[in-house]
C-alpha positions as CSV (number, residue, x, y, z in Angstrom):
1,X,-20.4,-69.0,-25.6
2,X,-23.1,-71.5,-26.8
3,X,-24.1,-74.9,-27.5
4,X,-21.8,-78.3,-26.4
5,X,-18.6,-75.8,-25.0
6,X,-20.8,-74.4,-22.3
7,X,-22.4,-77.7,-21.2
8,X,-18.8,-79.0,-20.8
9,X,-17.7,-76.0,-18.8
10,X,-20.9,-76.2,-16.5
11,X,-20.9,-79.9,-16.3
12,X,-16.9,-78.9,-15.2
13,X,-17.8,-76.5,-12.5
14,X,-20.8,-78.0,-11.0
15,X,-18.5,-81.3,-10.5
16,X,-15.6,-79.7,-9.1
17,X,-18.1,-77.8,-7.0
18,X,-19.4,-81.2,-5.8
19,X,-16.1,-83.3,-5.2
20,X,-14.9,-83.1,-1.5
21,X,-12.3,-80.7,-0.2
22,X,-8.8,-82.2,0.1
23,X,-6.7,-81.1,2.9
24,X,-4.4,-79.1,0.7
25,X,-6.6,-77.3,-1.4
26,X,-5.4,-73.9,-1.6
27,X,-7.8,-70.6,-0.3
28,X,-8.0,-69.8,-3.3
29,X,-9.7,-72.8,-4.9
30,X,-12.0,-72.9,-1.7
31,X,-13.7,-69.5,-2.5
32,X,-13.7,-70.6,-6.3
33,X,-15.5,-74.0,-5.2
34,X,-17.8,-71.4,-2.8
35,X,-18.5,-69.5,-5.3
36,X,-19.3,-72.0,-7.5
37,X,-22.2,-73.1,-5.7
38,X,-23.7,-69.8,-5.4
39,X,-26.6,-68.6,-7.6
40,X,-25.7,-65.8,-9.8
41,X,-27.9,-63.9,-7.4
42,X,-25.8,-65.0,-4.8
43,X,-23.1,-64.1,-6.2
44,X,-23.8,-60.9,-7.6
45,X,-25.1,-60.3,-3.9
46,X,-21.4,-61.0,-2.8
47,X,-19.3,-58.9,-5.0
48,X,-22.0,-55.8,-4.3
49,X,-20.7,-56.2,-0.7
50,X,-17.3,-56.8,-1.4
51,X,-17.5,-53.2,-3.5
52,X,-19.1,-51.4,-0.6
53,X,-17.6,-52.5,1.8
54,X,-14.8,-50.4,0.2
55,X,-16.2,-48.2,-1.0
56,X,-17.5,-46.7,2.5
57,X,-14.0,-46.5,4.2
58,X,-12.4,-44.7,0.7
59,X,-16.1,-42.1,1.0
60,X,-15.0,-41.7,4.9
61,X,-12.7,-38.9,4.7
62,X,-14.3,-36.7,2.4
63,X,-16.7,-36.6,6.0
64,X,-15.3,-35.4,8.8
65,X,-16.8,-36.6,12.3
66,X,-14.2,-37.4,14.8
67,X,-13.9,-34.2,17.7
68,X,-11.7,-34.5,20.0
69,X,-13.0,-33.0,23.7
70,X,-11.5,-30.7,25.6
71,X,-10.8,-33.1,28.5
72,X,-8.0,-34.0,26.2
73,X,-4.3,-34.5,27.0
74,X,-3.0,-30.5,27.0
75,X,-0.9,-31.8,24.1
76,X,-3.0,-32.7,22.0
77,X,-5.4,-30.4,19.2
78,X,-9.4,-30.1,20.7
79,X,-11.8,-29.1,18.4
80,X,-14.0,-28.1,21.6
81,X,-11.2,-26.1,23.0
82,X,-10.4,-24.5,19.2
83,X,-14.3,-23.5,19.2
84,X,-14.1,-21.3,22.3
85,X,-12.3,-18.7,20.9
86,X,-14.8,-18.4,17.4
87,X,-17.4,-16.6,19.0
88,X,-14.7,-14.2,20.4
89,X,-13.6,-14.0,17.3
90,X,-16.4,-13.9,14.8
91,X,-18.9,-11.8,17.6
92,X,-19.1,-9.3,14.8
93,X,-17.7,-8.3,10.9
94,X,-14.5,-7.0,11.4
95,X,-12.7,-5.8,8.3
96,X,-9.4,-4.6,8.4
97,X,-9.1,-1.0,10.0
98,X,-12.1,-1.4,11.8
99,X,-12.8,-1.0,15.9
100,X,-13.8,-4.4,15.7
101,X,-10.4,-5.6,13.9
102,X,-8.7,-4.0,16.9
103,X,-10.6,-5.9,19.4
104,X,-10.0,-9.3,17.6
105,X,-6.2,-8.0,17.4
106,X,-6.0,-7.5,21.3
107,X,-7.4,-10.7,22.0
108,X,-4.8,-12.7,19.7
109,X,-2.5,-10.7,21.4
110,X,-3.7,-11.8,25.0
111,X,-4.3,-15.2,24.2
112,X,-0.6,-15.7,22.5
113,X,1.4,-14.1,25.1
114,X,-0.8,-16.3,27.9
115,X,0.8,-19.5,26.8
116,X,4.5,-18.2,26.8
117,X,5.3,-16.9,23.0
118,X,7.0,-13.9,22.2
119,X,4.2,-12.3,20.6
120,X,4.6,-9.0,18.9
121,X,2.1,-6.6,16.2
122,X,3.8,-5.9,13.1
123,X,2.4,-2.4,11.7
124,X,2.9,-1.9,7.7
125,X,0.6,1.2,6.9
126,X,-2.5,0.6,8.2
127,X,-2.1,-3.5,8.0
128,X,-1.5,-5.1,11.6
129,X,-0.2,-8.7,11.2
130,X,-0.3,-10.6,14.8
131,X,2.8,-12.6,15.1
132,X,4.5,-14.9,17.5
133,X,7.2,-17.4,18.0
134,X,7.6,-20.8,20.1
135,X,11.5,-20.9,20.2
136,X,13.1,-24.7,19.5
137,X,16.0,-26.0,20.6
138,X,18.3,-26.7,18.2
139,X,16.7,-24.7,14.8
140,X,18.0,-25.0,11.6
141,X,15.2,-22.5,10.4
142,X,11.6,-21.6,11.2
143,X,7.9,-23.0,10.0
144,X,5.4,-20.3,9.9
145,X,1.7,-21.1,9.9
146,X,-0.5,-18.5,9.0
147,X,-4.3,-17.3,9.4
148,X,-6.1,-14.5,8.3
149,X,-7.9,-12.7,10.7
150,X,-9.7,-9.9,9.1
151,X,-13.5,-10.4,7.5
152,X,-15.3,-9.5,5.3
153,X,-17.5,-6.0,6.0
154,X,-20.6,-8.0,5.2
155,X,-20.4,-10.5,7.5
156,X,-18.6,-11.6,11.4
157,X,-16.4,-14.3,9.2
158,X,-16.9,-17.4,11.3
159,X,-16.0,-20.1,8.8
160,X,-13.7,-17.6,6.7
161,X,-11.8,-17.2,8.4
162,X,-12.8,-17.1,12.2
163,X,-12.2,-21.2,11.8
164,X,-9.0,-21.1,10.5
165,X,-7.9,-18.4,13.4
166,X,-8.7,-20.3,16.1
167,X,-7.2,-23.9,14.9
168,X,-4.2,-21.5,15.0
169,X,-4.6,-20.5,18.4
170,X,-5.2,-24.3,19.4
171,X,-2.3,-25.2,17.9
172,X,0.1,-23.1,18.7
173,X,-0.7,-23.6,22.6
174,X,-0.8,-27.7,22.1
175,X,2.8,-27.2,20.4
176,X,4.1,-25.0,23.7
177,X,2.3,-27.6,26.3
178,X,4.7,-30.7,24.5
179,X,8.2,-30.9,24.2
180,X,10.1,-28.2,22.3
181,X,10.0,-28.6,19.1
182,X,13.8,-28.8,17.1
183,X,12.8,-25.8,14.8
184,X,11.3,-22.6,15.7
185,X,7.6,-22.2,14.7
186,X,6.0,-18.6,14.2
187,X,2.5,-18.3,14.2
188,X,1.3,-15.4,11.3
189,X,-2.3,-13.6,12.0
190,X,-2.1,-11.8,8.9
191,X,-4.6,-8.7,8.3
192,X,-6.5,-7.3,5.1
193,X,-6.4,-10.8,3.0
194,X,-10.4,-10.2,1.8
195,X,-8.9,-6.8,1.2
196,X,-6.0,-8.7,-0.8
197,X,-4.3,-9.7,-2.9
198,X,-2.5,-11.4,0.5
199,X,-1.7,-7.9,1.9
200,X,-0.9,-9.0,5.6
201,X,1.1,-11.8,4.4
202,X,3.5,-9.9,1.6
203,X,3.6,-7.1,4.5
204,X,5.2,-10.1,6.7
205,X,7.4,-11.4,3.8
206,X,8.4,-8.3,2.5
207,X,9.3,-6.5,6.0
208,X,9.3,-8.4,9.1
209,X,12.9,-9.3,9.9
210,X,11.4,-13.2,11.0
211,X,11.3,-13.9,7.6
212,X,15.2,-14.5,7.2
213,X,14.3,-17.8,9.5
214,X,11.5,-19.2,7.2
215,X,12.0,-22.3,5.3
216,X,8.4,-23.5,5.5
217,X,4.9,-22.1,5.3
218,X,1.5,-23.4,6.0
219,X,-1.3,-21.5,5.2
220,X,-4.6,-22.2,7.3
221,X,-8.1,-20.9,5.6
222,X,-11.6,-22.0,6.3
223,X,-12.9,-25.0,8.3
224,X,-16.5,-25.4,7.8
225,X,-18.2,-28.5,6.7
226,X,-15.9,-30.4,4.4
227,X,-12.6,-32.3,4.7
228,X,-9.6,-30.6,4.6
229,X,-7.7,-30.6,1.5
230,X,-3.8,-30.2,0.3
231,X,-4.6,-27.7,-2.3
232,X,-1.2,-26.1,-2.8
233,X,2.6,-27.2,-2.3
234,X,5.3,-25.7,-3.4
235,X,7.8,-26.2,-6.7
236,X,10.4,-29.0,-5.7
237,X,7.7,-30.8,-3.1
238,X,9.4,-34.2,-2.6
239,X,10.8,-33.4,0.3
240,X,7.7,-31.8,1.9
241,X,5.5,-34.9,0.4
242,X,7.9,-37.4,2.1
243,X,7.3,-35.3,5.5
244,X,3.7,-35.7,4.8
245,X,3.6,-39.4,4.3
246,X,4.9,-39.5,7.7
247,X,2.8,-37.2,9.2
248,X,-0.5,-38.2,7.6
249,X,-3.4,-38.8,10.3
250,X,-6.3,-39.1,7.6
251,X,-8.1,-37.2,5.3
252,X,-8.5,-36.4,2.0
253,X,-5.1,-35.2,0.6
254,X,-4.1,-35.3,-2.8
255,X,-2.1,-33.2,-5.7
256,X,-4.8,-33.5,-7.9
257,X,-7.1,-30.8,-5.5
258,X,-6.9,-26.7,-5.3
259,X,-6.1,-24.0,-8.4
260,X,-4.5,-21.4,-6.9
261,X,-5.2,-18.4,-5.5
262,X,-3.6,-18.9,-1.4
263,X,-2.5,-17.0,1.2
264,X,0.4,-19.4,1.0
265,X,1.2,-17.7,-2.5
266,X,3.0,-14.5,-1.6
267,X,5.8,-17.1,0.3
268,X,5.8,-19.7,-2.5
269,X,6.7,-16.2,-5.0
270,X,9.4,-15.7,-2.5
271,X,10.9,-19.3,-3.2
272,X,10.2,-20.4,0.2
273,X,8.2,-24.2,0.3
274,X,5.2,-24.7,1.9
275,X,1.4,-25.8,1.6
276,X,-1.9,-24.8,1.6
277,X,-4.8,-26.0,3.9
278,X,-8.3,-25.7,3.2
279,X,-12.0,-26.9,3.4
280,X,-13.4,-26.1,0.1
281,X,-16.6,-26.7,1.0
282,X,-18.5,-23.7,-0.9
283,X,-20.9,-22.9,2.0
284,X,-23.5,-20.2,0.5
285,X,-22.8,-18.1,4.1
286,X,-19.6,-17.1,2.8
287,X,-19.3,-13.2,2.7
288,X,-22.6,-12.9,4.4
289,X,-23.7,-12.1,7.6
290,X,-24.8,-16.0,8.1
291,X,-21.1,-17.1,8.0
292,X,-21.5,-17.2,12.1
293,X,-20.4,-19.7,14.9
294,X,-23.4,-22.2,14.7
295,X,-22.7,-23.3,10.8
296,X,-19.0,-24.4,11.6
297,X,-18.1,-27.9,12.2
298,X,-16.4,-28.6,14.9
299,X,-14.9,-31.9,13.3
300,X,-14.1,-29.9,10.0
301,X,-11.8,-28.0,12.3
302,X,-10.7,-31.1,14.4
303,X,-9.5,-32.3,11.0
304,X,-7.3,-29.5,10.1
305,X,-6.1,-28.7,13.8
306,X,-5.0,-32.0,14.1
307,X,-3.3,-32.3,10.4
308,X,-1.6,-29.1,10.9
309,X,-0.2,-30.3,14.2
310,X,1.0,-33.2,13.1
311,X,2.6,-31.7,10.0
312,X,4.2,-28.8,11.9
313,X,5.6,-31.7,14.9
314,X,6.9,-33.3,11.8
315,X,8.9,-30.7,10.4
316,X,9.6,-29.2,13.7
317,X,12.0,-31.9,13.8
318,X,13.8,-32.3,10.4
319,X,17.0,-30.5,9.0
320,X,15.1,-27.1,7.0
321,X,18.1,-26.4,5.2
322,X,17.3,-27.9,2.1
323,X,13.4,-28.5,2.4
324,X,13.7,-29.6,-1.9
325,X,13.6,-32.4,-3.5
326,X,12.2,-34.2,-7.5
327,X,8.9,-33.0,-7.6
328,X,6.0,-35.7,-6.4
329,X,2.8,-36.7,-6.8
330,X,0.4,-38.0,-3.7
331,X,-2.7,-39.5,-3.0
332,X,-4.3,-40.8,0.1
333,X,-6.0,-44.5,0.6
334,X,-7.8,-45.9,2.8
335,X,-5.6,-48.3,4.7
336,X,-2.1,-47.5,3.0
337,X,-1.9,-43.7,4.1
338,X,-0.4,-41.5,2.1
339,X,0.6,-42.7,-1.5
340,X,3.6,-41.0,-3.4
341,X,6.1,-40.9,-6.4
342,X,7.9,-38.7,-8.3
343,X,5.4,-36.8,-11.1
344,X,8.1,-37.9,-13.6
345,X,6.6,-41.1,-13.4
346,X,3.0,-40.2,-15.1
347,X,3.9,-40.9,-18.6
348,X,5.6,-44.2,-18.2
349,X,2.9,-45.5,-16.2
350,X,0.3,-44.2,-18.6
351,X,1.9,-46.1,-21.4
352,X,2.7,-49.1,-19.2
353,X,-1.3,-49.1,-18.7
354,X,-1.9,-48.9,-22.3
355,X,0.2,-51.7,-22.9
356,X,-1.0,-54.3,-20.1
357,X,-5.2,-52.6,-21.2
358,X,-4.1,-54.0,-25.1
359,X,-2.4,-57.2,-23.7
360,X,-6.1,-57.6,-21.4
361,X,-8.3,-57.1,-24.9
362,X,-5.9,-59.5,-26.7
363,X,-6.1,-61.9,-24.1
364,X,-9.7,-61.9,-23.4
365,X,-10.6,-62.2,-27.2
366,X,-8.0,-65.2,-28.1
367,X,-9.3,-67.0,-25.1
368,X,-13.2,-66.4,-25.9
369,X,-13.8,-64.3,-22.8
370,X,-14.7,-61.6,-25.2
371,X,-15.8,-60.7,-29.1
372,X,-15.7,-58.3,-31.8
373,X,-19.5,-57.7,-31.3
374,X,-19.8,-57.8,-27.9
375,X,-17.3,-55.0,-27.3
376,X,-18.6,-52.6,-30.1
377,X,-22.2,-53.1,-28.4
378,X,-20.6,-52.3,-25.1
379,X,-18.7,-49.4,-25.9
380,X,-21.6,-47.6,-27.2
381,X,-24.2,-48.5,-24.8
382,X,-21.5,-46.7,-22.1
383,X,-21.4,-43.9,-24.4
384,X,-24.9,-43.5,-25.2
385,X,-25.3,-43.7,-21.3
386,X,-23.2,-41.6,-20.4
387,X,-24.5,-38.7,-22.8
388,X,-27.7,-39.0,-22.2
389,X,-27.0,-38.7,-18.5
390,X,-24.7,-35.7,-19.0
391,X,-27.2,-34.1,-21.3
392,X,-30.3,-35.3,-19.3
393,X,-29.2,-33.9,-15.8
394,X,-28.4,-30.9,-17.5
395,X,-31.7,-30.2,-19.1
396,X,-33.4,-30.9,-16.0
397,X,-31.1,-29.1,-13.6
398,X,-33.0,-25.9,-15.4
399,X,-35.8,-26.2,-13.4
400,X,-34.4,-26.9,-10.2
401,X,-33.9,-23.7,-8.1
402,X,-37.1,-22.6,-9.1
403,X,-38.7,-26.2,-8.0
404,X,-36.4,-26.0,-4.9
405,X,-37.2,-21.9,-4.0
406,X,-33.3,-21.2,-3.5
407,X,-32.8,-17.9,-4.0
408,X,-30.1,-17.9,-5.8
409,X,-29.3,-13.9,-6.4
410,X,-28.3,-13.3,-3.1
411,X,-25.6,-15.9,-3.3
412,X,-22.6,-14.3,-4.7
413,X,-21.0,-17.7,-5.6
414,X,-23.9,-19.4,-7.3
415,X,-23.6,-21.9,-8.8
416,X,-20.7,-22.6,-6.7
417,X,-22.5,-23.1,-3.7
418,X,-24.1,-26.1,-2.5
419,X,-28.0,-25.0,-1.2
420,X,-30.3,-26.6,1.3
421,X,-31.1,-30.0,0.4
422,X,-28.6,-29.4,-2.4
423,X,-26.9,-33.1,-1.7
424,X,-30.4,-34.7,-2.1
425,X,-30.8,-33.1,-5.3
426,X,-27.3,-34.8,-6.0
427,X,-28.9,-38.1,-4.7
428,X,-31.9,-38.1,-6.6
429,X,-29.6,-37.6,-10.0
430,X,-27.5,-40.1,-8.9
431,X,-30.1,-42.8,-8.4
432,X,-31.8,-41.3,-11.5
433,X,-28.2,-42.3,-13.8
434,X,-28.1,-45.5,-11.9
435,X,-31.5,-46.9,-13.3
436,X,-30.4,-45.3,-16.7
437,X,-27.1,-47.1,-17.0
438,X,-29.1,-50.4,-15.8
439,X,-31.5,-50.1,-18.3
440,X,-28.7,-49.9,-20.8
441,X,-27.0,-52.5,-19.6
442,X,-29.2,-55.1,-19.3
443,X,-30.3,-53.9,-23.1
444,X,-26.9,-54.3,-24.0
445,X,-26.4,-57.9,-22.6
446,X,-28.5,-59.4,-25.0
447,X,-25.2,-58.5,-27.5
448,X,-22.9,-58.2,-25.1
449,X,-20.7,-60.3,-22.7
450,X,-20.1,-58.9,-18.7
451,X,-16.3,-59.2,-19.9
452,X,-16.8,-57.1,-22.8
453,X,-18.2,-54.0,-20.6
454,X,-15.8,-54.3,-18.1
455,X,-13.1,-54.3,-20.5
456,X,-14.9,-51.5,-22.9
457,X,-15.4,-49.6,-19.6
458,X,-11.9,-49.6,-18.2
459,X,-10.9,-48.5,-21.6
460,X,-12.5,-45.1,-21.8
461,X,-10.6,-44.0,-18.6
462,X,-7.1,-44.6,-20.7
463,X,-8.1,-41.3,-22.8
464,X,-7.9,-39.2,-19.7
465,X,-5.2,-41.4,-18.6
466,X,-2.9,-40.1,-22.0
467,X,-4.4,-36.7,-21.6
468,X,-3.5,-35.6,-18.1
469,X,-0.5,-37.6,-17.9
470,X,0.7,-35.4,-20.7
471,X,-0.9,-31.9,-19.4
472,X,-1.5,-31.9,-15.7
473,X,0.6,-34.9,-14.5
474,X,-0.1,-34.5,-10.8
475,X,-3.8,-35.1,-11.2
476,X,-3.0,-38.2,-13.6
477,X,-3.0,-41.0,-11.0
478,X,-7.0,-41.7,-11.0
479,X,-7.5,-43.6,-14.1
480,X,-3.4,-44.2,-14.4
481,X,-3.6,-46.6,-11.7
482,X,-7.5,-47.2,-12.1
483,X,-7.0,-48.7,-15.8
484,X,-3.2,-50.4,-14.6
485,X,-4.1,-52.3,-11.7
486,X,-7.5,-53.4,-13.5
487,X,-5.8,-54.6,-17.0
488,X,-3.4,-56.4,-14.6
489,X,-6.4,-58.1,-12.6
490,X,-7.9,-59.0,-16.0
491,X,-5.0,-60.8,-17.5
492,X,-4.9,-62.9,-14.5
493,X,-8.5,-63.2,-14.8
494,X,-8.0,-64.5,-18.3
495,X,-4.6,-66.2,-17.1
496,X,-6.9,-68.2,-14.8
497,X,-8.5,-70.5,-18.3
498,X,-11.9,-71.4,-19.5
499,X,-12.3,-74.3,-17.3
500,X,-12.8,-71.4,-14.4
501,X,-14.4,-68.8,-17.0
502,X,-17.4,-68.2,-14.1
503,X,-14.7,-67.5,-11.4
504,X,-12.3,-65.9,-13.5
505,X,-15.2,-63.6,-15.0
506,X,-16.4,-62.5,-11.4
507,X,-12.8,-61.9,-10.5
508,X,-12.2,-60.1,-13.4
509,X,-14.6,-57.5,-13.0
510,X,-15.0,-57.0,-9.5
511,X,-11.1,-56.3,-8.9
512,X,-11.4,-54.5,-12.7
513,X,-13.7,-52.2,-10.6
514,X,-12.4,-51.7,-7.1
515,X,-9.4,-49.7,-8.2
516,X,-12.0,-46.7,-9.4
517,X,-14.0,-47.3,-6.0
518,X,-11.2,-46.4,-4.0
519,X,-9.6,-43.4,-6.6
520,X,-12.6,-42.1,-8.7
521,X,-15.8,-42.8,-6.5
522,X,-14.9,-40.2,-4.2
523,X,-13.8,-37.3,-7.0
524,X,-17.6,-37.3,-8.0
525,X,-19.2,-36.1,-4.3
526,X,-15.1,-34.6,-3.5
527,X,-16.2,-32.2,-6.9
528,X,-19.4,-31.6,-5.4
529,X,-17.5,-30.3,-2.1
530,X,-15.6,-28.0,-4.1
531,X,-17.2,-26.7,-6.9
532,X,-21.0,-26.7,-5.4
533,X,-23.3,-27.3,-8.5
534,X,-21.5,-25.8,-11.0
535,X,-20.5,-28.9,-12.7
536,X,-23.5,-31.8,-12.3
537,X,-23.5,-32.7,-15.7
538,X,-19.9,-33.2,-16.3
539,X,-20.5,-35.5,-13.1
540,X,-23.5,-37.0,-14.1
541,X,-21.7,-38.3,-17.4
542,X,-18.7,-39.4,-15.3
543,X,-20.7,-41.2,-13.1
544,X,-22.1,-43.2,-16.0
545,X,-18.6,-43.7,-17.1
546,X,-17.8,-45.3,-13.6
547,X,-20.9,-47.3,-13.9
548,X,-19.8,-48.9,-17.0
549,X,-17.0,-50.9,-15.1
550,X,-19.4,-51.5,-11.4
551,X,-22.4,-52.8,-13.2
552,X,-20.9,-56.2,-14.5
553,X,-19.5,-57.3,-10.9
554,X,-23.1,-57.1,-9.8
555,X,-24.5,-58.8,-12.9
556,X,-26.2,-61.8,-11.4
557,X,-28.3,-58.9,-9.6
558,X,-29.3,-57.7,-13.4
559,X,-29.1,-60.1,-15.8
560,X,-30.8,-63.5,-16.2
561,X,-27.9,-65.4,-17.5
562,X,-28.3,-68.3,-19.7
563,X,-27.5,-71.1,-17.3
564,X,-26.9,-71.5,-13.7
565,X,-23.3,-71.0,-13.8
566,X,-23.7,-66.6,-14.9
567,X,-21.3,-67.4,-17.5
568,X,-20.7,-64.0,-19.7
């Protein structure tokens, strides 16, 4: 914009900014006159806020902190109470077939049969699955949640999977202190899983007559430190998704998480539905005799005590006869709960976003809100960002255990471990991309419009958009929805007309960007938490990626604009 059309359009604003409210102005033209008389520092100030303050709530889950005490109502889960039985349990390594199995064994036993189940040991060779039932009164079939109880010989298994084990036993005695449930529910202690592949629980599925009764399965593995994730469902999962929704008391669920490799699996081979629970977190005690009491989280196990709970409660009272339905995806939000739709849906939205992201480019450029030039310059200072950060991070990451002294050969895992003062490491790149991608933007705006690297920047998430759409559809819904909902905020944006273009260009992209706050902000730190630092470069580059549509909501923070209205 230059010369005599901008003078007009600030003359416009600071005018209307000026004239006196009438009574029926609408809210809407009250914050436009608001922000109107705001600085662009001001307002760049504003819509930083406005991004964190949602950004923090859709962070939240991915850090669990609530615990409930074991003062509690004798209904409900207690982390506190759960956390009594781990040093019982984890006192010692106890691999399958050991003395120390048997002990563990006897005390599942003890504690099981104390709170009124029929509790039984199921021998299969030398594997000794624990098993017991809470009877319901009217059951169309049975849920089965299952633990492993064995460890590894290297270590007492506190976190895997001493944690899971004793969320089990919390559970199973909140479920028999409330009413009876309409379904049975078994509980399944299975033996030799690190011995695998899922010994204990084929042994169950295979020969235990119970199994006849199963319609569900919830496998329970590792609370440590992290949030506890959906990783696995079963084929057909709309009907379990649905039961979710309903269930859902926070967290971080979503189909997009987990790749195989669950106790769960032997009962999803058998055709029967049924999830997976877990806390990916990849703690470097795993397998080692450090994976004791004191490094588990009481509020990592809160989390999935009380998600199991509800879950089973939920499905404790539903028909189990047919537990199948269209196949679906899910997603949780801050606010809205749990988000779902049938996975058929992935390719129609994907080409609905293409559509509304060409009708935003079309829009913006007949209506001057963005050029030819400006978008080329944005496009590839975002790209030249974000390789440099992706190849940057990964030339220093090099030197980094060797700076930090981890000794890295006595982790089995590494890189896929996250090491002492490993998330400040993932701080210090963070900040380190976030002055990078300023520097390019503010080189960029000399060229380039704020519209143009908003627009430029929601663009490059339709490519992953098409790509997993087409290939892994459940995991499609991040920049689907991220690059639908902002092409649709855009061409309202644009809708909105040049005598607003300040307003409509701060609308434009700060809701442009608070659709990947809430989906993709928390995949970067969620990868992190299950893939340790195994992946920091692909992050890195992401992260620029991401940066490419936050940066121009904050402009007035970054950029001296030409005149006192920040136009772009």
């Amino acid at each position: 914009m230059k010369g005599k059309s901008n003078k007009n359009i600030s003359t416009g604003l600071a005018a209307s900014a000026q004239s006196p409210a009438s009574p029926g102005v609408s809210p809407l033209a009250s914050v436009h006159g608001f922000m109107a008389r705001l600085r662009p520092t001001g307002r760049g100030s504003l819509l930083l806020v406005v991004l964190l303050l949602v950004a923090i709530p859709s962070l939240a889950p991915l850090f669990p902190r609530n615990v409930t005490p074991a003062s509690a109502p004798s209904d409900r889960f207690s982390a506190e109470r759960a956390m009594l039985h781990l040093p019982i349990i984890a006192r010692e390594p106890h691999p399958a077939g050991s003395p120390a199995q048997a002990g563990v064994r006897d005390y599942l036993v003890q504690q099981l049969s104390a709170i009124g189940l029929e509790t039984e040991v199921q021998q299969a060779g030398r594997i000794e699955n624990v098993v017991a039932r809470l009877h319901g009164s009217e059951p169309t079939g049975a849920i089965v949640v299952l633990a492993h109880y064995d460890s590894v010989a290297a270590g007492p298994g506190a976190g895997d999977n001493g944690s899971g084990v004793a969320a089990l036993l919390e559970i199973m005695r909140a479920l028999a202190s409330g009413p009876a449930p309409r379904n049975d529910v078994i509980a399944l202690f299975d033996d030799s899983e690190e011995r695998g592949p899922y010994a204990g629980t084929r042994a169950f599925v295979l020969g235990h007559p119970w199994m006849a009764d199963v319609r569900v399965a919830i496998s329970l593995d590792t609370a440590v430190r992290g949030p506890i994730s959906t990783n696995e469902t079963g084929p057909n999962n709309g009907w379990l998704v649905q039961a979710l929704a309903r269930a859902y008391t926070g967290g971080a669920w979503t189909s997009a998480s987990g790749g195989g490799g669950y106790d769960y699996t032997p009962f999803r081979e058998a055709g029967i539905q049924g999830l997976a629970l877990e806390d990916n977190y990849p703690f470097k005690e795993q397998h080692t005799a450090q994976d004791i009491p004191e490094i588990v989280s009481a509020a990592s196990v809160q989390q999935m005590g009380e998600q199991t709970l509800s879950i089973t409660r939920e499905l404790g009272k539903l028909d189990l006869s047919n537990p199948y339905a269209e196949q679906e995806t899910y997603f949780s939000v801050s606010g809205l709960g749990l988000v779902h739709y049938p996975e058929a849906w992935a390719v129609p939205l994907a080409i609905s976003a293409s559509v509304l992201l060409v009708i935003a480019f079309g829009l913006a450029l007949w209506r001057g809100f963005a050029t030819w030039r400006g978008l080329v310059v944005a496009l590839l200072a975002i790209l030249v960002t974000s390789g440099l950060a992706g190849l940057g991070i990964n030339a220093l990451w090099a030197g980094v255990p060797d700076l930090m002294g981890w000794e890295t050969s006595s982790w089995a895992e590494w890189p896929e471990v996250i090491p002492p003062y490993g998330w400040l490491v993932v701080a210090a790149f963070a900040l380190l991309i976030l002055g990078l991608a300023i520097v390019g933007y503010k080189l960029a705006r000399h060229w380039s419009a704020r519209s143009d690297y908003s627009l430029v920047g929601l663009a490059l998430f339709l490519i992953p958009a098409i790509a997993l759409a087409i290939g892994i559809p459940r995991a499609s819904y991040v920049p689907v929805w991220s690059v639908l909902i902002g092409s649709l905020c855009w061409i309202a944006a644009v809708a909105a007309g040049r005598k607003r273009m300040a307003w409509s260009v701060d609308m434009g992209t700060v809701l442009a960007a608070l659709p990947l706050v809430v989906l993709f902000l928390p995949f970067l730190p969620g990868v992190v938490m299950g893939d340790g630092m195994k992946s920091l470069a692909i992050l890195a580059a992401a992260w620029a990626l991401l940066l490419g549509v936050v940066l121009p909501a904050i402009d007035g923070l970054l950029v001296r604009t030409p005149d006192a209205q920040g136009l772009p």
